[in-house]
N, C-alpha and C positions, 0 to 999 in steps of 0.2 A: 320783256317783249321777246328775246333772242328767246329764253328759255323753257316758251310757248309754241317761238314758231321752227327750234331746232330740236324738239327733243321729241323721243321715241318711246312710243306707248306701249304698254305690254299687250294691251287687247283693240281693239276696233271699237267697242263702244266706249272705250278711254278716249281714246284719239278724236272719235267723233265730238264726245261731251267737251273735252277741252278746247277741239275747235271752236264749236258753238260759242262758248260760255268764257273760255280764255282764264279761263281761273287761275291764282298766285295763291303762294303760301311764304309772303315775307312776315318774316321775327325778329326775335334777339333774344341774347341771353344774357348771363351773368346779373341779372335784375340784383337778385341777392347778394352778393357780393359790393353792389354797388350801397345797397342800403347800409353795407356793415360798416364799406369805410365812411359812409357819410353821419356815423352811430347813431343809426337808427334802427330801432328792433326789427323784423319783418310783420312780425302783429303789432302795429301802428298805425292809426287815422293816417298820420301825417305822407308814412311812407307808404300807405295803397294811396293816397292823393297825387304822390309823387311817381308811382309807377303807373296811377295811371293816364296821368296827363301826357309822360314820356310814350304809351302804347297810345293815346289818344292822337300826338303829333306824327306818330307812324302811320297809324292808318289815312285820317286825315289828309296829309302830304302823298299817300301813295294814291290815292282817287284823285287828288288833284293833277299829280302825274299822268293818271290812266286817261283823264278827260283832256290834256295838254297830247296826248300823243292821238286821241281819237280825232283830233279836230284834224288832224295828218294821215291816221290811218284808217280812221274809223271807228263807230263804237265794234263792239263783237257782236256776230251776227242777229243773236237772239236778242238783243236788248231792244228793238221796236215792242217785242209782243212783250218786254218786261219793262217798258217803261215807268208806267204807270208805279208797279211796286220799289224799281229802284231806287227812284226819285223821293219816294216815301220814306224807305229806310236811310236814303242820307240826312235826309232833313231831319231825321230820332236820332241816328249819332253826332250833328248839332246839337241837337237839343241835349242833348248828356253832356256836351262841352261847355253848354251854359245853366247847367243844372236847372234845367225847367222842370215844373211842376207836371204831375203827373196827367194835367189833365189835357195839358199840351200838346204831349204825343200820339202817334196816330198811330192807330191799330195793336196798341194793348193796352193791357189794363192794372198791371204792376210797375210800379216805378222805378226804373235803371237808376244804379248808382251814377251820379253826374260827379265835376270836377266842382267839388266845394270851395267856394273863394276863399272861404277864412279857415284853412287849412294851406291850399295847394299853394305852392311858390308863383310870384306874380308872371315871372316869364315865360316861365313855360305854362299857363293858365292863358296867358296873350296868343302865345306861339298856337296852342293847341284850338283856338277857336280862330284865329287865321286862318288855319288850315282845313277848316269845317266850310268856312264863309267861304274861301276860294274855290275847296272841290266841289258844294252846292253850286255856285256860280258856272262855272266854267262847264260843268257837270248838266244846267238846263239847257246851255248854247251847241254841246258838243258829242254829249252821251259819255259813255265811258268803252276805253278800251277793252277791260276788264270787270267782269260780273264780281268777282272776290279777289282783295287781294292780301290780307292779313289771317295768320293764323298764329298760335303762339305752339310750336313742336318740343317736342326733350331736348332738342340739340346734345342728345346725348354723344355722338362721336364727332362731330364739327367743332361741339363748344370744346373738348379735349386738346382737337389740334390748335384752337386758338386760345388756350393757356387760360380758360375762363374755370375760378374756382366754382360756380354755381351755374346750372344747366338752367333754358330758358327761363321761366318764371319760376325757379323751385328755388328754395332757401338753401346752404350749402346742409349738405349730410352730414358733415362730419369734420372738427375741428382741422384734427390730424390726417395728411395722403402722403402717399411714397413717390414719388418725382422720380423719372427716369431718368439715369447719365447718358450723355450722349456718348463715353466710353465705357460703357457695359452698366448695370446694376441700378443699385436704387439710393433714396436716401430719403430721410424721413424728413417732411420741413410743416408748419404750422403753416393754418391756410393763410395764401399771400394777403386776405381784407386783416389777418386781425391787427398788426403792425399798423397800419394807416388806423384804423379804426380806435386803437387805444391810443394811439397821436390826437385825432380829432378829439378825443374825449378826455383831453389834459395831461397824461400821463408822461413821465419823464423817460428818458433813452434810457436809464438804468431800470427803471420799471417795468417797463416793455420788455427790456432783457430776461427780467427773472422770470416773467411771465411768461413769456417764450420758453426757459428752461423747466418752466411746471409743467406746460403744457408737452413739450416735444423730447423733453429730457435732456442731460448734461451730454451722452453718447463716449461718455469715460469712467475708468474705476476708480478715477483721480478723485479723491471726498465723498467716493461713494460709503452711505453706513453700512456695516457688515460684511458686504463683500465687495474686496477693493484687491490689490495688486498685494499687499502686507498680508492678507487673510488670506485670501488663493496661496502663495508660496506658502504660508504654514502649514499647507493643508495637499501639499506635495506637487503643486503645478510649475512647471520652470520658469524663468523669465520668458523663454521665446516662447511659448503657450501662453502666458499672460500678454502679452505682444500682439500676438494670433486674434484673442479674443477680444481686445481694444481693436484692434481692423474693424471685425461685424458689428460693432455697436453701434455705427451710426445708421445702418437699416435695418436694424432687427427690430420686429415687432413686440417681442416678447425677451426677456432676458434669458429664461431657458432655453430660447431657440439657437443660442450661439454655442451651450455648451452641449458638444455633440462630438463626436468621434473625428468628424473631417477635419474641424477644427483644431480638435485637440491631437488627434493621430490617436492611431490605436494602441503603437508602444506604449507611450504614456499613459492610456485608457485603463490598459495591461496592468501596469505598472500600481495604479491608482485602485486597481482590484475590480475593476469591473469585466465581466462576462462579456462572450460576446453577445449572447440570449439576450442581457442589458441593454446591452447597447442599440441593438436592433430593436426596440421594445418602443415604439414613439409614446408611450406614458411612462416611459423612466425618466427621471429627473437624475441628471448627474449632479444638480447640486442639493439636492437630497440626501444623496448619495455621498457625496461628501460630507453631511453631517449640516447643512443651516437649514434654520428652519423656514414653514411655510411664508410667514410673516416676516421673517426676514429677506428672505427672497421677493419676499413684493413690495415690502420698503425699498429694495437696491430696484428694483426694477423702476418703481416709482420714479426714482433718482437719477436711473438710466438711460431710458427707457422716454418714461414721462409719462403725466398721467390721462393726455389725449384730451383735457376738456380742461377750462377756465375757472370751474366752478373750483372753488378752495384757494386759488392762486394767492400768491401773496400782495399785498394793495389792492387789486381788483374789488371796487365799490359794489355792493348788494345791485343798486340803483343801476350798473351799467349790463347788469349778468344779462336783460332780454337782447341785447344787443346781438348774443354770441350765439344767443338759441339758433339750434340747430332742428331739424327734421327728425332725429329719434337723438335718443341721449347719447350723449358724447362720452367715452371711455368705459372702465370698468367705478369710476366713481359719479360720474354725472347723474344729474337727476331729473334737468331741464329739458325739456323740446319744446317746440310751437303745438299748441292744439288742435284739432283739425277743424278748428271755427276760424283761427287762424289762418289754415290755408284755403278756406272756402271767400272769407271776407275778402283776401289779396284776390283772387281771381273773381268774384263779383265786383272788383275794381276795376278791370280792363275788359271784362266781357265787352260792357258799350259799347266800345271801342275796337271789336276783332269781330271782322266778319264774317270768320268760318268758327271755329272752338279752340280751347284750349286744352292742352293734353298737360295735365302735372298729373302727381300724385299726391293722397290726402290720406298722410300716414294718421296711422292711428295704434296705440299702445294692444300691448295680448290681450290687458282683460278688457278692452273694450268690449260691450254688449250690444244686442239686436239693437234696444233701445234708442243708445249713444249713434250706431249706423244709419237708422229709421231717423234720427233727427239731424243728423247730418245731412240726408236727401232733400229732406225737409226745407232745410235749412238752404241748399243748394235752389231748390224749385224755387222757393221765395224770393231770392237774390237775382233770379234770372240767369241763369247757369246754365249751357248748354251740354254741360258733358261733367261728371264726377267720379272720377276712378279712386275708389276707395282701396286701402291696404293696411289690412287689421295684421300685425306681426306676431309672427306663425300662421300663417291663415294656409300658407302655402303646403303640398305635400313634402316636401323638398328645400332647404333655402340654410343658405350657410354660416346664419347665426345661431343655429344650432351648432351646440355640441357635436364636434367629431369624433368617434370611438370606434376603434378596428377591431372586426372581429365576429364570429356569430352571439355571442352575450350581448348582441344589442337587442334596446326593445324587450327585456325581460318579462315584460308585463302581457307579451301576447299570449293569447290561450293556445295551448300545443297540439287542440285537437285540428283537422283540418275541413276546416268551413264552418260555419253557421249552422248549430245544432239542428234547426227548424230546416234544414234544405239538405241535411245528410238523410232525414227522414223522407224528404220528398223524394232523391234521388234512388235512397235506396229500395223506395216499393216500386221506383218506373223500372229497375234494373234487376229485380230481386231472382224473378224466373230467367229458367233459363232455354230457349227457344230454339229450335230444331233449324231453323232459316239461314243458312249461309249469308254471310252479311255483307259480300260484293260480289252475289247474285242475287242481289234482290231486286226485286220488281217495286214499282210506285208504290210507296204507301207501306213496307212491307217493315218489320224492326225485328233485326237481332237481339234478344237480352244477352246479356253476362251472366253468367253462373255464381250462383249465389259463393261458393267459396276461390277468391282469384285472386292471383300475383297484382303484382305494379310495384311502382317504384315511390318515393318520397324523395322530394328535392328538397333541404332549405337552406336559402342562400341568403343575401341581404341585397341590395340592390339599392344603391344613389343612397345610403343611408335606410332603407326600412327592410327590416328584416319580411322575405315572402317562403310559405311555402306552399309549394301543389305535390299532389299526389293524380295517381293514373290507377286504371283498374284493366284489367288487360283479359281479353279472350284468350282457350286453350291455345290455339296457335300463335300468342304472341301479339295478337292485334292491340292497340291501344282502344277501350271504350268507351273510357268515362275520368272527367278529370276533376277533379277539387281543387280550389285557389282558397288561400288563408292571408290576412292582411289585418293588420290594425285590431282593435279589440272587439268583445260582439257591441254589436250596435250601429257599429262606424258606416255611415253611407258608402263611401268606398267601397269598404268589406261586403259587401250586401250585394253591390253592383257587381262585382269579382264574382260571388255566387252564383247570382241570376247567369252573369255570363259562363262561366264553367257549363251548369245546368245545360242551358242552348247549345254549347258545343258537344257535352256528352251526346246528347239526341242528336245533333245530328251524325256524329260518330256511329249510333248505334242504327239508324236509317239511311245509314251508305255512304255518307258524305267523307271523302276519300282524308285523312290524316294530313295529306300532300298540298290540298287547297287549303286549309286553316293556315298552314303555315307559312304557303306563298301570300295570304293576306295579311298574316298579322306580324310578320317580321319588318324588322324598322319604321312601323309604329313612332310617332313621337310624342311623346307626354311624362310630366314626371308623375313619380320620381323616376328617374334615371340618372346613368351614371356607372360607376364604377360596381364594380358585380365580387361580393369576397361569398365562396363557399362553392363555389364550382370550379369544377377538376380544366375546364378547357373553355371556358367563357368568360373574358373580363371586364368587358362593359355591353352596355346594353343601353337603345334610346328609348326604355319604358318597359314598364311590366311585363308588358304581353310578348314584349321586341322577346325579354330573356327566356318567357318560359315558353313560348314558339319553337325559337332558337332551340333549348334546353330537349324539347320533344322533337326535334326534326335531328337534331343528333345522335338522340338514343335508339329514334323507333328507327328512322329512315335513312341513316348512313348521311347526314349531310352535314360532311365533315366544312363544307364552305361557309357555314356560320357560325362557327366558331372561331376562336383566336389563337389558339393552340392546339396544332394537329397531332393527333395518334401518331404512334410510329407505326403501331396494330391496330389498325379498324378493330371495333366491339361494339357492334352496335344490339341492340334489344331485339332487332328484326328476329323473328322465328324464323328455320330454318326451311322451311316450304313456302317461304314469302318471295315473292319476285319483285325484281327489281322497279317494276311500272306499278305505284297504286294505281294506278285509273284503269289501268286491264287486269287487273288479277280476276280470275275465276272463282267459284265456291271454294270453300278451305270445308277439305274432306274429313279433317278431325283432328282433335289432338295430338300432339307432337309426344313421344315415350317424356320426356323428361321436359315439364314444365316451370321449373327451377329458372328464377329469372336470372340471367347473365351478370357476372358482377361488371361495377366502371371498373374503366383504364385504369390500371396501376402499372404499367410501366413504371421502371424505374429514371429513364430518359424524360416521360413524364411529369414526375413530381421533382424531376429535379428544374426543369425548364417552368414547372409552379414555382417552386421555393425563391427563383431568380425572381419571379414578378414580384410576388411577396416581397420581394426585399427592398424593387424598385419604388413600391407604396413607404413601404417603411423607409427608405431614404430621404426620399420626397419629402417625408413630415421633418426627420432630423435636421435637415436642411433647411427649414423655416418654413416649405411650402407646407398646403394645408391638407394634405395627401389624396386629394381629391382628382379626378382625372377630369380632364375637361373632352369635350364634344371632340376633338383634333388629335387628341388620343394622347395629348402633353401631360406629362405630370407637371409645370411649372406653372402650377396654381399657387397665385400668393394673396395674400386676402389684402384689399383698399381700403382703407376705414372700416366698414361693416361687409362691404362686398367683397366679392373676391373675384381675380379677371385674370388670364391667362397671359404670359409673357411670351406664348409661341404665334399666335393668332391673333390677340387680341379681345377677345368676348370676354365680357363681363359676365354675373350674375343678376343681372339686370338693374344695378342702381346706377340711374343717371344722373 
C-alpha cells in the first residue's frame, strides 16, 4: 500500500494507470535452491506441486490482504466497472487450489495445472486453499484494494544482496560462484544448497567433504599430481614464488591464471627464460613453458582448482545426479542440465497462481532446432503460459561463453572482400558515372556520382569480439560518398542488414545529406556486439557497430577529435584542403584538389606509444585472471561467475541472473 501511494512514476500515464488499478508485483526467490536442499530435482511432479502451492499461498494470502485493507480504504477505483471479471478470475485461481475439473472454470477452455492432492504436501495443500476461501470471501463483501498483486521478477540484483543462490523461480546456473571478501577479493565456494542437499540425501560429513573438494578444488599444491611445490622447485621456482602462488589459488578460476608475471615477478620470469613478448602474450601458458604437459595441467587443475560440477564425484549415487541439475552444464566436464520442458513444466506450475507473468529463462543447448523452439511455444501455449523467453546458447551476437582471442586473426573465416557480392554490383552501377553537380549545391532531387576511379580508406578492426570492416569511396576533393560494411559470412542476416544500410547512407551521401548528421545520429548507438574495440589507432571501445564506424568516420573525415579515446598530438584528419569547417554551409566544391593521395593515420610516435600502454592494460587484465574484456564503465575488472561474467568496479553482469 505505502509503495502505491509513495512512489514516483516516470510518466503520467503510469501514474494515472497505477492510481486506477493500484497494481503490485510481490515474489520471491531462491525457489531453486530451496528444492536442492530439500533433494529434490527441479524437473519433478513433486517439486512443481511444491513450488506451486508455496506461489499459490502467496498470491492467495495477498488478495486476502488486499480485500482486508479495502474494507478500510477502499477497493481501487476501477474495480466497480471490473467487478464482474475480478470476481471471476478469483474464483479460477480457487479452483486450481482444488484442482477442479476443467469444466468448472469459467471463461476458458484449457485446463490450468491445479494443486494435485497425491503429490502436494498436506499443509501447504490446506494453507493454499484457505487462503483461496478467505480472499474469495472477504473479496465478495469488500472488493479488493488492488487489481494485481503477484508477479514472479529475476530478482536478479535483490536476490544477490539477500545471499540467495538461485534467482526467483530459475534453477541455480551453475554449481560453482566466487563470493566477495568483505576485505577485498574473492573466493571460490560450492553453491551454499549442495551441503544441505547431500545431508538430506544420506550422505556422511566425510563425503560431502570430498564432494566438495571435486567439485570446488583442494586450493593447494599440497597432493597435487604433477604439479605441486617438489615439481615447481625442480623446475626453477623458489620457495617464496611457490608461497606467492599457494595465496591465488583459492580464487583462481583456472590454474594458469596464477601463473603470470605479477605473481611470479619478472626477475624470476627472466630468470626462467621467458621474454617479455611471453609474458605479455595472454595465450602463453608459463606452465607450458616450463615443460608439463596439456593434460597434466588439467589434472592439477582438476585437483586445484576443481572440476565445478558433481557429475564424476566420488560416492555421489547415479540416482541423486537430477538433484544438482543445473540450467546449462556445469564445468569443463558436466554433461547434465534441465531440459527446457523442464523449465516450461515448473512455470506452468505457478502460472494459476500469479496474476501478472513470470519472467525466467528457458535455456536451451546450441544445437537446439527451429523444431525443438516451435514445440517449446507449443508446449508453453498449451500449459497456459503467459510469457516464454527462450535462449538457444550462442543465439546472441556477443556473449562470454565464447572463446576469447586478442587480436585481428579473429573470425578467419570471413570473406576479405568488403560487402555482399550482389550489393558491390548494385552500388557500383548507382555510383559508376561521374556527374558534373556539385554535391552541397544541390538543389531537390539532384545526385552527385563518384568517379569511376577514387580513393578511400579500409578500416578493419574487431569490435566486442567480431571482427568489422568498412570501407569509404571519396570525391576528388576529399568528400566521403559511399561506404561498405563487411560482417559475418555471406549469407548472414546481419551481414545483409549492414549492407542494405551502408547502401542508404551512400545515397544519401551522394544527394547531399551532410557526413555531419549520419554521425550526430548514429554515435552511441546501443546494441551488440559492442565492446572493446582492438585495430584502431585512437578508439577503444564502442556501444555498437555503427557507435565505432560513426565514431571512426567523423574522426577521419571531420576533425572530431571528441569521439575518440585517444587524442592526436597532430590533428590529421582526411578533410581536403578546400573543405570548411561547417558541413551544413559549404558551397559547390570547384574541383579537384592537385594531389588527391589520401592522407596517411596518425603515426605519432607519442601516439603509438600511448596505444602500446592500452595494449598492455588489455593484456594485463587477462594475466591477472580477469577476462580481458572491458566492461560498459570503462573497467577492465571483468572476472567471469560461473558462466557469466560481471564487473567488480560497477557491478553489471553479462546478463545471467
Amino acid at each position: 500500500e505505502i509503495s502505491v501511494l509513495m512512489a514516483q512514476m516516470p510518466s503520467a500515464e503510469i501514474a494515472e494507470k497505477t492510481y486506477l488499478f493500484r497494481t503490485l508485483g510481490l515474489g520471491y526467490a531462491n525457489i531453486g535452491s530451496l528444492l536442492m536442499r530439500m533433494g529434490l530435482p527441479y524437473d519433478d511432479e513433486q517439486a512443481r506441486a511444491i513450488t506451486g502451492a508455496i506461489t499459490s499461498i502467496m498470491c492467495g494470502q495477498s488478495y486476502a490482504t488486499s480485500a482486508e485493507l479495502a474494507e478500510t480504504l477502499g477497493a481501487f477505483p476501477r474495480y466497480e466497472a471490473n467487478k464482474k471479471h475480478m470476481l471471476r478470475v478469483i474464483r479460477n485461481h480457487k479452483r486450481a487450489a482444488y484442482n477442479a475439473d476443467v469444466d468448472e472454470y469459467e471463461g476458458i477452455s484449457i485446463k490450468p495445472k491445479g494443486l494435485d492432492p497425491a503429490i502436494c504436501p498436506e499443509d501447504l495443500l490446506a494453507a493454499a486453499r484457505e487462503c483461496w476461501d478467505e480472499a474469495l470471501e472477504l473479496g465478495k463483501e469488500n472488493g479488493f484494494r488492488n487489481a494485481q498483486v503477484t508477479v514472479l521478477a529475476p530478482t536478479g540484483t535483490i536476490g544477490l544482496l539477500m545471499d540467495c543462490d538461485t534467482t526467483g523461480i530459475e534453477p541455480d546456473f551453475a554449481m560453482v560462484k566466487f563470493k566477495k571478501l568483505a576485505g577485498g577479493g574473492y573466493f571460490k565456494i560450492v553453491n551454499q544448497a549442495v551441503p544441505p542437499a547431500l545431508k538430506r540425501l544420506g550422505y556422511t560429513a566425510e563425503q560431502i567433504e570430498e564432494i566438495k573438494k571435486y567439485t570446488v578444488g583442494h586450493s593447494t599444491f599440497t597432493g597435487c599430481p604433477n604439479i605441486n611445490g617438489e615439481t615447481l622447485r625442480e623446475k626453477g621456482l623458489t620457495d617464496a614464488a611457490v608461497k606467492a602462488l599457494e595465496e591465488q589459488l583459492e580464487s583462481a578460476f583456472h590454474i594458469n591464471f596464477v601463473f603470470n608475471q605479477f605473481t611470479l615477478g619478472k626477475n624470476l620470469c627472466a630468470d626462467l627464460g621467458f621474454s617479455d613478448e611471453q609474458l605479455n602474450d595472454p595465450g602463453f601458458s608459463i606452465l607450458e613453458g616450463l615443460g608439463f604437459s596439456k593434460k597434466e595441467i588439467e589434472d592439477a587443475n582438476d585437483y586445484v582448482c576443481g572440476t565445478m560440477t558433481v557429475e564424476g564425484a566420488p560416492h555421489i549415487k547415479k540416482e541423486h545426479l537430477p538433484v544438482f541439475d543445473c540450467a546449462n552444464k556445469c564445468g569443463r566436464k558436466g554433461e547434465r542440465y534441465i531440459a527446457a520442458d523442464g523449465h516450461i513444466k515448473m512455470m506452468s506450475a505457478v502460472q494459476p497462481f500469479i496474476t501478472g507473468a513470470i519472467s525466467k529463462t528457458v535455456n536451451m543447448p546450441n544445437d537446439a532446432t527451429i523444431e525443438d523452439i516451435s514445440d517449446a511455444y507449443m508446449l508453453s501455449w498449451r500449459l497456459m503460459l503467459k510469457a516464454n523467453a527462450l535462449y538457444r546458447d550462442g543465439c546472441k551476437l556477443s556473449q562470454p561463453l565464447n572463446t576469447i582471442v586478442d587480436g585481428l586473426d579473429l573470425l578467419d573465416e570471413v570473406d576479405e572482400t568488403i560487402g555482399v557480392a550482389d550489393a558491390h554490383e548494385a552500388v557500383a552501377a548507382r555510383v559508376s558515372e561521374v556527374g558534373s553537380t556539385d554535391i552541397y549545391g544541390l538543389t531537390r532531387g539532384d545526385r552527385r556520382r563518384l568517379p569511376k576511379r577514387r580513393h578511400g580508406m579500409i578500416q578493419e578492426s574487431v569490435v566486442g569480439g567480431h571482427k568489422v570492416y568498412f570501407k569509404t569511396g571519396e570525391y576528388e576533393g576529399g568528400h566521403v560518398g559511399e561506404l561498405f560494411i563487411d560482417m559475418y559470412k555471406e549469407g548472414a542476416s546481419f551481414r545483409s542488414l549492414l549492407n542494405c544500410f551502408a547502401i542508404a547512407v551512400s545515397k544519401g551521401l551522394q544527394y547531399g545529406v551532410p557526413l555531419s548528421e549520419y554521425v550526430d545520429s548514429f554515435t552511441f548507438t546501443r546494441f551488440e556486439p559492442a565492446g572493446m574495440v582492438v585495430g584502431h589507432e585512437t578508439i577503444r571501445s564502442s556501444t555498437s557497430v555503427l557507435d565505432f564506424i560513426f565514431r571512426a568516420l567523423g574522426y577521419e573525415y571531420l576533425g572530431r577529435d571528441d569521439l575518440v579515446h585517444i587524442k592526436p598530438v597532430e590533428k590529421q584528419t582526411r578533410l581536403a584542403e578546400n573543405s570548411l569547417s561547417d558541413e551544413k554551409t559549404l558551397g559547390p566544391v570547384s574541383g579537384a584538389t592537385a594531389d588527391t593521395k589520401a592522407p596517411t593515420s596518425v603515426k605519432d610516435k607519442a601516439i603509438r606509444k600511448k596505444l602500446s600502454e592500452e595494449d598492455a592494460k588489455f593484456s594485463e587484465a587477462r594475466l591477472k585472471g580477469y577476462t580481458g574484456e572491458q566492461c560498459g564503465c570503462g573497467s577492465m575488472r571483468v572476472r567471469r561467475n560461473g558462466t557469466c561474467t560481471v564487473c567488480e568496479d560497477c557491478g553489471s553482469t553479462s546478463g545471467c541472473s
